[in-house]
C-alpha positions as protocol buffer text, in pm:
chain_id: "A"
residue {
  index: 1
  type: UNK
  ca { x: -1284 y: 3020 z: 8806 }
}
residue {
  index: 2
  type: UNK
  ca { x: -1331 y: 3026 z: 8436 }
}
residue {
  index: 3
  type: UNK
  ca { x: -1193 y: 2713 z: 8276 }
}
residue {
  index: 4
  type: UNK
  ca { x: -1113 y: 2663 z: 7919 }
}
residue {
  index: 5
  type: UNK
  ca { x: -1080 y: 2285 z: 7805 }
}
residue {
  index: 6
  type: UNK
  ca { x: -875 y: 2170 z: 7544 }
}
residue {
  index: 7
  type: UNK
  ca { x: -942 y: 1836 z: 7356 }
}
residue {
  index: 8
  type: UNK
  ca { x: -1331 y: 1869 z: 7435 }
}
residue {
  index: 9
  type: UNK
  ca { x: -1479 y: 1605 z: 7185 }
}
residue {
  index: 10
  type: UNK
  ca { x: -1270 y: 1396 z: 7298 }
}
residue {
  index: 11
  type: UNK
  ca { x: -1295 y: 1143 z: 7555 }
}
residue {
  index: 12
  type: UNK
  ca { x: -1116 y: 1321 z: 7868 }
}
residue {
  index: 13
  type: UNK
  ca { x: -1246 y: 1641 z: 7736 }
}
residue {
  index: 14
  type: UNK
  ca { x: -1636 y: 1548 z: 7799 }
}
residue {
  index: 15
  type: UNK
  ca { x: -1554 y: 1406 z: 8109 }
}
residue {
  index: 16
  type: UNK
  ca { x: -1396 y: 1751 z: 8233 }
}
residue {
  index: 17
  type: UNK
  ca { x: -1744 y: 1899 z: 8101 }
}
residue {
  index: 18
  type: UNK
  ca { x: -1931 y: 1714 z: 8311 }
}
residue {
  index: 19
  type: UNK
  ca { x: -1689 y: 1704 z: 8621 }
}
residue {
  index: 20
  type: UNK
  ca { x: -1702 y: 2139 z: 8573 }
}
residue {
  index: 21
  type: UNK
  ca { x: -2113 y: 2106 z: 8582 }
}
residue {
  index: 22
  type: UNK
  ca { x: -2071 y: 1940 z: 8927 }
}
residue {
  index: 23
  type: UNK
  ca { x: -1842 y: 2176 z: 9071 }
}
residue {
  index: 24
  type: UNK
  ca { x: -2040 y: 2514 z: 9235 }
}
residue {
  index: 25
  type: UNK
  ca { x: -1683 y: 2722 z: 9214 }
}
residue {
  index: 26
  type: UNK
  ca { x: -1600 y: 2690 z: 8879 }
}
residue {
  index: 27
  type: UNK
  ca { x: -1781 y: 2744 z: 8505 }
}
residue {
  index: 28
  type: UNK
  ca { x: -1645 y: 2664 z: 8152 }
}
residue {
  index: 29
  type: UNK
  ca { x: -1552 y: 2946 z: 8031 }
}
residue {
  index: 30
  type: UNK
  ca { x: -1447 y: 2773 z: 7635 }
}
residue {
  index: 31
  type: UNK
  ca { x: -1415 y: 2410 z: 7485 }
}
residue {
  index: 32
  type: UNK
  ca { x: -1192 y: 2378 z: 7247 }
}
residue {
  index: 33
  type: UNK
  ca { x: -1132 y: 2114 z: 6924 }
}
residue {
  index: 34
  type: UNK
  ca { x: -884 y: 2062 z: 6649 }
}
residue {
  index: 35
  type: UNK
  ca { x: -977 y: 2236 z: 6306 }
}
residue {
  index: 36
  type: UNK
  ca { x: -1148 y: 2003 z: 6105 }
}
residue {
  index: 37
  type: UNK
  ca { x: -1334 y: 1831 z: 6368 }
}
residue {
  index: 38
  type: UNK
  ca { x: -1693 y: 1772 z: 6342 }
}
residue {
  index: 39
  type: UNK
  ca { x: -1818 y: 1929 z: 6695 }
}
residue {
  index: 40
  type: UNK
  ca { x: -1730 y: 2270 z: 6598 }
}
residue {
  index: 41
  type: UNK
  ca { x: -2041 y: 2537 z: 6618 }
}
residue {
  index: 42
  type: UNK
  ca { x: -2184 y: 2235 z: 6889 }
}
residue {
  index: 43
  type: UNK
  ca { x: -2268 y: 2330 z: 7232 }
}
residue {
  index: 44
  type: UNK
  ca { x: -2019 y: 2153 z: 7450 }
}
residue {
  index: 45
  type: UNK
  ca { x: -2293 y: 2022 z: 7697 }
}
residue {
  index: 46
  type: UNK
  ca { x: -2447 y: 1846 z: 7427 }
}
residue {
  index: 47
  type: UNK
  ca { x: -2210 y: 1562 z: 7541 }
}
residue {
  index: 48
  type: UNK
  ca { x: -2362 y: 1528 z: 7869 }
}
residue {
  index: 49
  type: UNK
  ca { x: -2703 y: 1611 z: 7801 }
}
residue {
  index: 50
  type: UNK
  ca { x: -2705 y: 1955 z: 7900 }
}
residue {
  index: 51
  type: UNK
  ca { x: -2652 y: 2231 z: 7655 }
}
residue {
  index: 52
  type: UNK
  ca { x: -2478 y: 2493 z: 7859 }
}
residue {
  index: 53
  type: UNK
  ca { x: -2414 y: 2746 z: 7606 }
}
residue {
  index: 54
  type: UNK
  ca { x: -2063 y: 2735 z: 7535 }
}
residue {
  index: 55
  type: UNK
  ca { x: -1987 y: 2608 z: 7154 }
}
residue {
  index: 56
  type: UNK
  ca { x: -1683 y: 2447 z: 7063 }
}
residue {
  index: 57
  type: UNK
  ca { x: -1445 y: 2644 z: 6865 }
}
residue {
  index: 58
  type: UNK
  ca { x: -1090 y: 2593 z: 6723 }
}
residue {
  index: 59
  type: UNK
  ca { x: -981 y: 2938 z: 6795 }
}
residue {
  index: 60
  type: UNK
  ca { x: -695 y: 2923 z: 7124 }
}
residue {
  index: 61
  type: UNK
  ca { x: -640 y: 3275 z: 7109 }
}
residue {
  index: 62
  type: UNK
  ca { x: -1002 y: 3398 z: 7165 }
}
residue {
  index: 63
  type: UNK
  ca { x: -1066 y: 3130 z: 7406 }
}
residue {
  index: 64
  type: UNK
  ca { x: -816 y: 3207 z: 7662 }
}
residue {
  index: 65
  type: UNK
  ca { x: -940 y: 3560 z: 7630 }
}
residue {
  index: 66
  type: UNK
  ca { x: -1232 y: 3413 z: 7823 }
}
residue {
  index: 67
  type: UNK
  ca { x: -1020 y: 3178 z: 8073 }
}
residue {
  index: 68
  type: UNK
  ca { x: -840 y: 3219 z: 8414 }
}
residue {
  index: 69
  type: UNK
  ca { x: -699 y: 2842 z: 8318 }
}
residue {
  index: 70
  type: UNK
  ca { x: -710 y: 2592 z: 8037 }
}
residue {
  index: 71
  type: UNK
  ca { x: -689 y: 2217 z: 8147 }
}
residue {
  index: 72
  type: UNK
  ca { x: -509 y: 2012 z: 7858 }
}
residue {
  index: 73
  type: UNK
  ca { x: -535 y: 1652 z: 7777 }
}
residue {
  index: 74
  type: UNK
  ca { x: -447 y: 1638 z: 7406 }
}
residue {
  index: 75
  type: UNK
  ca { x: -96 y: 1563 z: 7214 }
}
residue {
  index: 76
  type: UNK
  ca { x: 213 y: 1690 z: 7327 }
}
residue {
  index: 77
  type: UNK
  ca { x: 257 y: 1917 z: 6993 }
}
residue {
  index: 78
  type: UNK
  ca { x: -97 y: 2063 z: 7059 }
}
residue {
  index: 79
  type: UNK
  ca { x: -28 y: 2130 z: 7400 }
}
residue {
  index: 80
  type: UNK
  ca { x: 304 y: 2323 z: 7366 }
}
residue {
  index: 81
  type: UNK
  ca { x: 101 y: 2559 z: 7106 }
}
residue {
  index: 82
  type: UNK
  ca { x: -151 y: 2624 z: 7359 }
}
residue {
  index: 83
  type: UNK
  ca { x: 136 y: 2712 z: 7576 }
}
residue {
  index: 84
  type: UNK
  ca { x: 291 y: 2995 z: 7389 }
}
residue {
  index: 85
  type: UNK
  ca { x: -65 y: 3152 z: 7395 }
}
residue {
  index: 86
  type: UNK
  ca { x: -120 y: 3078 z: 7782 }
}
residue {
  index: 87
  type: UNK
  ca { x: 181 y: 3199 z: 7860 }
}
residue {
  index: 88
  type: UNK
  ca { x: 112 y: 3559 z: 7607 }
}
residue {
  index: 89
  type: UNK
  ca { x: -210 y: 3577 z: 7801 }
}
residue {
  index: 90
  type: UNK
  ca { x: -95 y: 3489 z: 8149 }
}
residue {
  index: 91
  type: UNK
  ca { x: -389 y: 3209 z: 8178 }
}
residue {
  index: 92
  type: UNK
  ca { x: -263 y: 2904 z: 8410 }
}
residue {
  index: 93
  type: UNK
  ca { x: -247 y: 2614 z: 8250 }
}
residue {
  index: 94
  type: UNK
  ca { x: -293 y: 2240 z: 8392 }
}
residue {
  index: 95
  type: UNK
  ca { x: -99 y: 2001 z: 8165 }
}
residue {
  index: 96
  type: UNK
  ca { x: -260 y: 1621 z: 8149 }
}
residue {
  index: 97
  type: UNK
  ca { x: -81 y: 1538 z: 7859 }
}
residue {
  index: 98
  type: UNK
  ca { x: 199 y: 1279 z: 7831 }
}
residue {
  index: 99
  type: UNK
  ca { x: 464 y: 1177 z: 7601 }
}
residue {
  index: 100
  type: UNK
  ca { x: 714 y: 1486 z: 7620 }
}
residue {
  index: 101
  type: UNK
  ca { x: 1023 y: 1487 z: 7414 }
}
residue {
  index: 102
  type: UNK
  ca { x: 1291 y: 1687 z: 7651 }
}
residue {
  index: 103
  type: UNK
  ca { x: 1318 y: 1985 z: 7427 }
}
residue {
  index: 104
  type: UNK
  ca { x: 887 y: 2005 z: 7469 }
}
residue {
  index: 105
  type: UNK
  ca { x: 937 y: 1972 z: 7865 }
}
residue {
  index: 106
  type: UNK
  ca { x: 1195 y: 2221 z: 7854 }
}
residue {
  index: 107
  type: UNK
  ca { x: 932 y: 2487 z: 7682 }
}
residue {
  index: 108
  type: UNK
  ca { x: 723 y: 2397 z: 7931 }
}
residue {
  index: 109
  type: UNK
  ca { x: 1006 y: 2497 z: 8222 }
}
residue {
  index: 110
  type: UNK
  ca { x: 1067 y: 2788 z: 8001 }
}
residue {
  index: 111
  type: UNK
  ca { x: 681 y: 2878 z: 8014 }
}
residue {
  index: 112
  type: UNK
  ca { x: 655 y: 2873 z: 8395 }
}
residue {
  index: 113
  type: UNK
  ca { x: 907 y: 3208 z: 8453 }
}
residue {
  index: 114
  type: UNK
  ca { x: 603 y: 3370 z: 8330 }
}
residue {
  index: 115
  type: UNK
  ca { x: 289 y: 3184 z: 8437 }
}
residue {
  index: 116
  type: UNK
  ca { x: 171 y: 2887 z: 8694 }
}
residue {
  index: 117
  type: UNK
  ca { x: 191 y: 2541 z: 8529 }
}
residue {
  index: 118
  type: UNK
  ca { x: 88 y: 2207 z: 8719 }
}
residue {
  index: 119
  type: UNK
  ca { x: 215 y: 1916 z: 8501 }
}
residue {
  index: 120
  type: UNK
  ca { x: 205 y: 1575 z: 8606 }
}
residue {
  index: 121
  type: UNK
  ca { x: 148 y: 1290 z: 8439 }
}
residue {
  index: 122
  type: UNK
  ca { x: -147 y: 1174 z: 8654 }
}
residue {
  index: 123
  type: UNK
  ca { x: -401 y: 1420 z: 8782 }
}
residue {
  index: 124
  type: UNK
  ca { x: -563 y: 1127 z: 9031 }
}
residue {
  index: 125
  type: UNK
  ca { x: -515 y: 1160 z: 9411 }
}
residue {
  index: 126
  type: UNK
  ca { x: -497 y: 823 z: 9400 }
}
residue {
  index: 127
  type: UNK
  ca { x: -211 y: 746 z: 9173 }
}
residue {
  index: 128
  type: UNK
  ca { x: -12 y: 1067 z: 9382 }
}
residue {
  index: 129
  type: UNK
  ca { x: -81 y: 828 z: 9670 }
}
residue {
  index: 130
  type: UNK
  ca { x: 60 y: 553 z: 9526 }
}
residue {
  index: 131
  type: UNK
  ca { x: 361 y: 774 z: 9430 }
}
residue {
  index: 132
  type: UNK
  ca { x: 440 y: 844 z: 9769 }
}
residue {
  index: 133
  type: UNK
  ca { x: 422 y: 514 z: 9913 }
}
residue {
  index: 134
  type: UNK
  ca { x: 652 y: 376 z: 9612 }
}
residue {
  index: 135
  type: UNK
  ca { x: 941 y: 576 z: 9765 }
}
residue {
  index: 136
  type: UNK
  ca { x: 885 y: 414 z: 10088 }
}
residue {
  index: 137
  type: UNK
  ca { x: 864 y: 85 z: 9987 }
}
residue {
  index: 138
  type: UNK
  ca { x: 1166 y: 103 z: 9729 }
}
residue {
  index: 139
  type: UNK
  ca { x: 1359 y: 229 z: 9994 }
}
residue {
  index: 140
  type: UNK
  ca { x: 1242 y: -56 z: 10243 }
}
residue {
  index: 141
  type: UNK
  ca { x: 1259 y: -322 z: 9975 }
}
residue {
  index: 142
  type: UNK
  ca { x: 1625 y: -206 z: 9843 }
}
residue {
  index: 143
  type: UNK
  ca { x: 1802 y: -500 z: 9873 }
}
residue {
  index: 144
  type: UNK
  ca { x: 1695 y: -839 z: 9721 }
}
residue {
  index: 145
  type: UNK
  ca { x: 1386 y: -718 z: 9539 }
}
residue {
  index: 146
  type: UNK
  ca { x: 1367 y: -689 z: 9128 }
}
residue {
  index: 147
  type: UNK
  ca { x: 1161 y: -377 z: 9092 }
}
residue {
  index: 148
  type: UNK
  ca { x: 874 y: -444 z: 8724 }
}
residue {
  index: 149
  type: UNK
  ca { x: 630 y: -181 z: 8662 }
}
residue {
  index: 150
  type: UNK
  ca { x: 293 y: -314 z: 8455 }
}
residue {
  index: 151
  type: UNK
  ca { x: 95 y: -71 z: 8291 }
}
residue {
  index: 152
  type: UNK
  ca { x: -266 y: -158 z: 8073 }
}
residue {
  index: 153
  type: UNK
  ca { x: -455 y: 134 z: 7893 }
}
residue {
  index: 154
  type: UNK
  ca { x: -715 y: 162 z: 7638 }
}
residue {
  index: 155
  type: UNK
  ca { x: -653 y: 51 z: 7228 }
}
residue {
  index: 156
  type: UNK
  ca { x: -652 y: 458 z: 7177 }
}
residue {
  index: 157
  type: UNK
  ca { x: -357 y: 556 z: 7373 }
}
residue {
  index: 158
  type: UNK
  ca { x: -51 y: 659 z: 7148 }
}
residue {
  index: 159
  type: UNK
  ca { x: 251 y: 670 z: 7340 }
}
residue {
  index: 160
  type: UNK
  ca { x: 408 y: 335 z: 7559 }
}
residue {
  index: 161
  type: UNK
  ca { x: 482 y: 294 z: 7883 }
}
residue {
  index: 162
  type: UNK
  ca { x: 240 y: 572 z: 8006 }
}
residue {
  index: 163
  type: UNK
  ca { x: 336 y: 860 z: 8165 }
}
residue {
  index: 164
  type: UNK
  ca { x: 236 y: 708 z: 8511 }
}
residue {
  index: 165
  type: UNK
  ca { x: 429 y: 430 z: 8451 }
}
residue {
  index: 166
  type: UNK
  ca { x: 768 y: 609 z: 8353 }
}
residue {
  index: 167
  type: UNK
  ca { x: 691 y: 844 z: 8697 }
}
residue {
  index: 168
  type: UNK
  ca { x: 649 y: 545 z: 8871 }
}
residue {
  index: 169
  type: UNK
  ca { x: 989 y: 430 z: 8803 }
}
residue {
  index: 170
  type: UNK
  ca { x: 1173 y: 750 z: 8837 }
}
residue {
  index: 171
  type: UNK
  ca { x: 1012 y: 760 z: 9185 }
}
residue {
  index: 172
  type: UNK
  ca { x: 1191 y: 387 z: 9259 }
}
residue {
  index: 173
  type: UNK
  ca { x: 1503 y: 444 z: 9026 }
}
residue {
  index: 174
  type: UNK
  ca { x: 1552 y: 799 z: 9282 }
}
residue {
  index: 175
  type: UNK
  ca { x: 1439 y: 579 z: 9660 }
}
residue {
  index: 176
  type: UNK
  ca { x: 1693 y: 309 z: 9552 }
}
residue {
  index: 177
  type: UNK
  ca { x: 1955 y: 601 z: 9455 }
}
residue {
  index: 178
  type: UNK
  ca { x: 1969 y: 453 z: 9051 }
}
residue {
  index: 179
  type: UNK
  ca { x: 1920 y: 636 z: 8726 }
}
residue {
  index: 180
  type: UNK
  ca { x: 1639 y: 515 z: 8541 }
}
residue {
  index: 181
  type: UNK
  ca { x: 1777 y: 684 z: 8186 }
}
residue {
  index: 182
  type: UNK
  ca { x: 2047 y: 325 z: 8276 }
}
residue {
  index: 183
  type: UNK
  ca { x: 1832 y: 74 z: 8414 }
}
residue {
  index: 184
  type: UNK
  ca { x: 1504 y: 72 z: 8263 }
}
residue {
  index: 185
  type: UNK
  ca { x: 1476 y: -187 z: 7995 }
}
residue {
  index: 186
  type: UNK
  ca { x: 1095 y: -181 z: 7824 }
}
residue {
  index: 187
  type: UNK
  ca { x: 1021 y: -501 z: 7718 }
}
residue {
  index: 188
  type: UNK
  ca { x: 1133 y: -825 z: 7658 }
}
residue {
  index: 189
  type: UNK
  ca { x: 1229 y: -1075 z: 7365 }
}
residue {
  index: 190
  type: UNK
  ca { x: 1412 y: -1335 z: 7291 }
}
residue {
  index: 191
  type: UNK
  ca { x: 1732 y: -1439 z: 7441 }
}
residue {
  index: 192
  type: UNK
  ca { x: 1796 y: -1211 z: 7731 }
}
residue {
  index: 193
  type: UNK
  ca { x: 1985 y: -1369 z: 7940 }
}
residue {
  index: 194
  type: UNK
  ca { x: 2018 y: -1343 z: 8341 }
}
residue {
  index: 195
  type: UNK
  ca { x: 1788 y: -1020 z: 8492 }
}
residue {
  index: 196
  type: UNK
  ca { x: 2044 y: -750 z: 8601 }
}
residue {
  index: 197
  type: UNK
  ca { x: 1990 y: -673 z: 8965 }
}
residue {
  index: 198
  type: UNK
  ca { x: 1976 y: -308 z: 8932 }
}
residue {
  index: 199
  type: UNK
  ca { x: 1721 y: -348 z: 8603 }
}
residue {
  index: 200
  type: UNK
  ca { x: 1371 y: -168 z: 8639 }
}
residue {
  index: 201
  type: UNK
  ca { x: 1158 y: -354 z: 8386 }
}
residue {
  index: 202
  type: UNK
  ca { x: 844 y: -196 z: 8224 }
}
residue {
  index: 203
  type: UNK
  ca { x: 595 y: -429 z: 8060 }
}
residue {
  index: 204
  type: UNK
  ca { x: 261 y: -252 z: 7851 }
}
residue {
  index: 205
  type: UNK
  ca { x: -47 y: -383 z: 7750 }
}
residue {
  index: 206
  type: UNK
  ca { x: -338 y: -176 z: 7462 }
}
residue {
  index: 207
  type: UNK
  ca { x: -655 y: -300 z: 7424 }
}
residue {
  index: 208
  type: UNK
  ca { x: -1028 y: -242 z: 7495 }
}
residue {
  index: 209
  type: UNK
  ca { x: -1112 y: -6 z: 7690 }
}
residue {
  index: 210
  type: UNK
  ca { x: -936 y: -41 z: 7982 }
}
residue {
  index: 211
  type: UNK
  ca { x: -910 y: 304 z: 8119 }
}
residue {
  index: 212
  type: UNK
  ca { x: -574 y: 283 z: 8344 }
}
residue {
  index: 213
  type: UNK
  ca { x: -390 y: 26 z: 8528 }
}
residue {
  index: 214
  type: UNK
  ca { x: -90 y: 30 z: 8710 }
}
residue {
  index: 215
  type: UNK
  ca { x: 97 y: -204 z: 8932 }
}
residue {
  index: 216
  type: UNK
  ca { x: 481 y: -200 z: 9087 }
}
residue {
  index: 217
  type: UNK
  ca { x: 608 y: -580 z: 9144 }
}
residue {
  index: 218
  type: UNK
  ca { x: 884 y: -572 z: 9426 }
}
residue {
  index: 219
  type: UNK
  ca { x: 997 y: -957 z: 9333 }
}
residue {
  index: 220
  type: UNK
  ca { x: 1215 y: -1119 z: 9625 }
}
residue {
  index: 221
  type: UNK
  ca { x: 1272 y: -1466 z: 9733 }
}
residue {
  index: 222
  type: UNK
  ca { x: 973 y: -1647 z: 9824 }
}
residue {
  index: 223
  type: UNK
  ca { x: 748 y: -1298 z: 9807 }
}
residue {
  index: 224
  type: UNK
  ca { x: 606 y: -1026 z: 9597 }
}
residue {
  index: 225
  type: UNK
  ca { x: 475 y: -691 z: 9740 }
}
residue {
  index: 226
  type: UNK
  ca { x: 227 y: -493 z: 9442 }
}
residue {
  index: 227
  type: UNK
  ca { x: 163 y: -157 z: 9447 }
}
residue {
  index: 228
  type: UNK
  ca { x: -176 y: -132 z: 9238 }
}
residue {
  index: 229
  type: UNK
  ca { x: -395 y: 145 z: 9128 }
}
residue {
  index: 230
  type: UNK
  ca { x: -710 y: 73 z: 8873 }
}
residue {
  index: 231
  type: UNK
  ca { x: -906 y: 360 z: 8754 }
}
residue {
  index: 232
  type: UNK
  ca { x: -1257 y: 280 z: 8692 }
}
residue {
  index: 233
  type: UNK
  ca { x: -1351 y: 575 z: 8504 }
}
residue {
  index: 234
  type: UNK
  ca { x: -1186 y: 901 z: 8417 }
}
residue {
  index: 235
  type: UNK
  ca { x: -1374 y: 1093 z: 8661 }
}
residue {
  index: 236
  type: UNK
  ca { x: -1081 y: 1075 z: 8859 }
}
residue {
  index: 237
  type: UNK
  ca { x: -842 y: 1282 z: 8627 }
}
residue {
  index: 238
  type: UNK
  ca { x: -1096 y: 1546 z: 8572 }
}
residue {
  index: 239
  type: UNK
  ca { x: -1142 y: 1546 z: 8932 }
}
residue {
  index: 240
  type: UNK
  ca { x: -751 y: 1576 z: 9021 }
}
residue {
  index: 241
  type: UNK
  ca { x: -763 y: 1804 z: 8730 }
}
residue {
  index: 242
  type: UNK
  ca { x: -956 y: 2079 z: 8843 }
}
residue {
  index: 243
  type: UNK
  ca { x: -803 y: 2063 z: 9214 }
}
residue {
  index: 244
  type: UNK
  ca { x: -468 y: 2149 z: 9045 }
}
residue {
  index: 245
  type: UNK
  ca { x: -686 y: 2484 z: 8905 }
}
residue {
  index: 246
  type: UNK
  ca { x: -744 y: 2547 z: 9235 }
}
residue {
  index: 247
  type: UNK
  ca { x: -402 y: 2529 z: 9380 }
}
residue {
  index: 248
  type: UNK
  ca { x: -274 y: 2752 z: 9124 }
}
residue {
  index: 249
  type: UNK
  ca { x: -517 y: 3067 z: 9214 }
}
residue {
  index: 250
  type: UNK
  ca { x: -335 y: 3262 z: 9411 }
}
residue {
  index: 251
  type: UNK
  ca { x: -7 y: 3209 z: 9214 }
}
residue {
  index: 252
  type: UNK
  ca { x: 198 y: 3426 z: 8990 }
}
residue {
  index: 253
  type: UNK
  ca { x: 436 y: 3186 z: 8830 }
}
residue {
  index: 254
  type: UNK
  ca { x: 602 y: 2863 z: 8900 }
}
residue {
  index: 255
  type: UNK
  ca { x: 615 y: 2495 z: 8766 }
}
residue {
  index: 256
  type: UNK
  ca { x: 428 y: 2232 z: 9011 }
}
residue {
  index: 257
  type: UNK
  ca { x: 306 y: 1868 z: 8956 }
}
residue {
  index: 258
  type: UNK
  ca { x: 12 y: 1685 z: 9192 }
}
residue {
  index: 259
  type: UNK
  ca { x: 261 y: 1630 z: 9505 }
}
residue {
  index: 260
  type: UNK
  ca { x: 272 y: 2024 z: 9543 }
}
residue {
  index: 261
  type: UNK
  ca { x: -120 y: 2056 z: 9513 }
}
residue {
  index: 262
  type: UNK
  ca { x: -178 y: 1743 z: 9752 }
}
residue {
  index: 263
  type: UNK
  ca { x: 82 y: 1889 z: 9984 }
}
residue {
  index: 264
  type: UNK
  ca { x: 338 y: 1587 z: 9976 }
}
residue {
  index: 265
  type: UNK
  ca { x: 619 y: 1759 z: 9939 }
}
């Protein structure tokens, strides 16, 4: 596979550099920067210490001329330009990216009638793990358990709660059969009064550089069940990342997320 990165200087972008010179069935094809930035003209191995021979450009159009798929991890209104020119191309595109308004995840719907998009808003196996055994639990722990999701990220991240975190609570908000558009509350301060019963509560924390973590609280009576996942690097991501390329191969068309490349559907 040919794989064109988006976001390259940046900080998930080097790590999928790296995680594509490990893997022996896949190359990068392009890397990818915003105009302006000060890596263009550099060869993108230069981050890892091996120049590969692929420079950094801020031209999308000729880089998915190289590309079977681009792999995005930038800003949403970044990512939905890349997608008008993956989807004029026909390149699959892998969509890391989080904070979405609904019109930008409706493009993205739009965009998959014409090529095959994985968006999720965490690439880990891990984390798709711990999505699965949320619905379990929520739906064992329905009755006499407050449901509090806790997310921490680095001082860099721009949008609050994560995307992982807002998942995480749609996956509950479904198991225990509530709406989480009604029930979430994010945040807390001053006089709040009693907790509603039905409430899913999401609390966020910025600082350092604390790559991910995320924890469910199931609060009941005398005991609390957590749900925790801690990523230690982002090697993870990159490595989810480029398994969701190779889910999408052999398709035409068709919006997926992690569950239907791990099969947990």
């Amino acid at each position: 596979m040919r794989i064109a990165i988006a976001g390259a200087s940046g900080r998930m972008g080097r790590t999928l550099i790296e995680a594509l010179a490990q893997a022996d069935d896949a190359i990068l094809a392009a890397a990818l920067a915003q105009p302006g930035s000060t890596w263009l003209g550099k060869d993108a191995g230069d981050f890892i210490g091996a120049p590969c021979g692929v420079f950094i450009d801020d031209d999308i159009d000729a880089a998915l001329a190289q590309a079977d798929c681009l792999i995005d991890f930038t800003r949403p209104e970044a990512t939905l330009a890349h997608l008008a020119v993956c989807r004029r191309r026909g390149v699959h595109l892998v969509i890391g990216t989080t904070g979405f308004t609904s019109d930008g995840k409706q493009k993205i719907q739009e965009a998959a009638h014409d090529i095959p998009i994985v968006f999720a808003p965490n690439m880990t196996v891990g984390v798709n793990a711990v999505f699965h055994l949320l619905d379990v639990a929520a739906r064992i722990l329905s009755q006499g358990y407050d449901v509090e999701v806790i997310e921490a990220h680095h001082r860099h991240k721009v949008d609050a709660p994560s995307g992982t975190a807002l998942r995480m609570g749609e996956v509950a908000a479904a198991a225990l059969g509530r709406d989480l558009a009604e029930c979430a509350v994010y945040g807390r301060e001053g006089h709040t009064g009693e907790r509603p019963e039905t409430q899913i509560g999401f609390s966020t924390v910025r600082g350092g550089d604390i790559v991910g973590d995320h924890t469910v609280l199931f609060a009941g009576t005398g005991e609390r069940i957590e749900i925790t996942h801690k990523a230690a690097s982002r090697m993870p991501y990159a490595n989810g990342a480029l398994r969701a390329a190779r889910f999408m191969r052999d398709k035409k068309h068709g919006l997926f997320d992690m569950q239907d490349v791990l099969g947990l559907r």
